[in-house]
C-alpha positions in Angstrom: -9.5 12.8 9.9 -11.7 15.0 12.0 -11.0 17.6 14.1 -12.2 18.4 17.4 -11.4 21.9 17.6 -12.3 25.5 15.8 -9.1 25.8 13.6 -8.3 28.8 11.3 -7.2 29.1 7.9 -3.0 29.5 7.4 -2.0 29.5 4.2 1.7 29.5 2.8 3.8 28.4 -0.3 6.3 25.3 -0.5 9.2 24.5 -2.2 8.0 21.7 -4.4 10.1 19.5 -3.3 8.7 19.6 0.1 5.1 18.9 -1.3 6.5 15.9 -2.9 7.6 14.7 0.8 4.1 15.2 2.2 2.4 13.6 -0.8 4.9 10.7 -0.1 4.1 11.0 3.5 0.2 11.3 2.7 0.5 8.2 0.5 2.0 6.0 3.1 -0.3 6.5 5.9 -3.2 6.3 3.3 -1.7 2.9 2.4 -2.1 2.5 6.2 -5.4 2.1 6.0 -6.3 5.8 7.0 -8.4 8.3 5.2 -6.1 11.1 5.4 -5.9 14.9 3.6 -2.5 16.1 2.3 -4.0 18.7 5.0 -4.3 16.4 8.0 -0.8 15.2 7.4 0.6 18.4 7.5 -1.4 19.0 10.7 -0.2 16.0 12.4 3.6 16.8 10.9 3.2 20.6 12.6 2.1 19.4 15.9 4.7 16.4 16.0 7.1 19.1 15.4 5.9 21.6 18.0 5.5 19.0 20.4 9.4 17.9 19.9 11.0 20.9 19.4 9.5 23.3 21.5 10.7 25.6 19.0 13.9 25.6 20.3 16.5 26.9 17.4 18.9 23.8 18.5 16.5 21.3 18.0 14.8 23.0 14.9 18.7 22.9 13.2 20.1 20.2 14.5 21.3 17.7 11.6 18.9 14.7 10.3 21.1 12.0 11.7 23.1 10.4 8.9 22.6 13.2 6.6 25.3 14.8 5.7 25.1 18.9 5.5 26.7 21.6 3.7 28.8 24.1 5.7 27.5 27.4 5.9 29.1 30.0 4.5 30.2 33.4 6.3 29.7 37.1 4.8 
């Protein structure tokens, strides 16, 4: 997937079970037909939730809908 802009390296650790996520995610679109980096996917998954969220803190922790959470708990 190429890029049309100047980009700059971010690097940051994730829990493993994330990484299994994007693999799946990577996978999927791959099986799309599209030649895809674990990279570009979580490029396109950043943007997508930029672009939704506009980093509001409601939107960013607002339940999956049908997933059930935890409550949180209070110090």
């Amino acid at each position: 997937m190429a890029q049309s802009e100047a980009s700059k390296q971010f690097s940051f650790r994730l829990p493993e079970a994330l990484v299994e996520q994007i693999e799946e995610c990577t996978a999927g679109i791959r099986a799309q037909g599209l030649d895809v980096s674990r990279a570009d996917v979580v490029r396109l998954l950043l943007n997508h939730s930029l672009q939704t969220t506009r980093c509001k803190l409601d939107l960013l922790l607002r339940p999956v809908a049908g997933k059930k959470t935890q409550p949180r708990k209070r110090n």
